[in-house]
C-alpha positions as semicolon CSV with decimal commas, in nm:
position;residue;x (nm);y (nm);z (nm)
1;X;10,364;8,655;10,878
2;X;10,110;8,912;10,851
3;X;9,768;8,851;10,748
4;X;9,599;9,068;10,530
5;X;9,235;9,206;10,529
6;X;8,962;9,081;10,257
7;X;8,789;9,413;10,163
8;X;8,618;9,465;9,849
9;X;8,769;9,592;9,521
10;X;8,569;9,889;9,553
11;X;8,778;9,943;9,890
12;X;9,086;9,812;9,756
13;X;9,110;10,056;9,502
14;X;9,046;10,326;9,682
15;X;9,337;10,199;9,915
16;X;9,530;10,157;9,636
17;X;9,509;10,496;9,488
18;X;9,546;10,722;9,781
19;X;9,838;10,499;9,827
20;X;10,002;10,594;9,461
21;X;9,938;10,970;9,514
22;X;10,179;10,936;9,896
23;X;10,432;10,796;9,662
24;X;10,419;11,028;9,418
25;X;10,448;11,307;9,663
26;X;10,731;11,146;9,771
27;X;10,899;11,113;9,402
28;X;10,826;11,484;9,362
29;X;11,003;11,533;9,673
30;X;11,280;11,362;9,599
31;X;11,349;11,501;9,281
32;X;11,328;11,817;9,412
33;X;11,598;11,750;9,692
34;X;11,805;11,590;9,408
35;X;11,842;11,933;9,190
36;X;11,907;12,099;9,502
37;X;12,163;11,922;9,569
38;X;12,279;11,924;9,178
39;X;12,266;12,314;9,223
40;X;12,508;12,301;9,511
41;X;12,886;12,468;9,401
């Protein structure tokens, strides 16, 4: 099992939010594939 770093919340939050916005790019991307593909005949 994988150990994980001890950072500081300062750090951790940071981590934590530029983490969020690559899976909200994501969700945006995904929804946009999904009404292309609800557009197709």
């Amino acid at each position: 099992m994988a150990t994980h770093k001890v950072v500081s919340d300062q750090d951790w939050l940071a981590a934590h939010s530029a983490h969020l916005q690559e899976e909200k790019q994501l969700t945006r991307q995904r929804d946009a594939l999904s009404e292309k593909r609800r557009q197709l005949p």
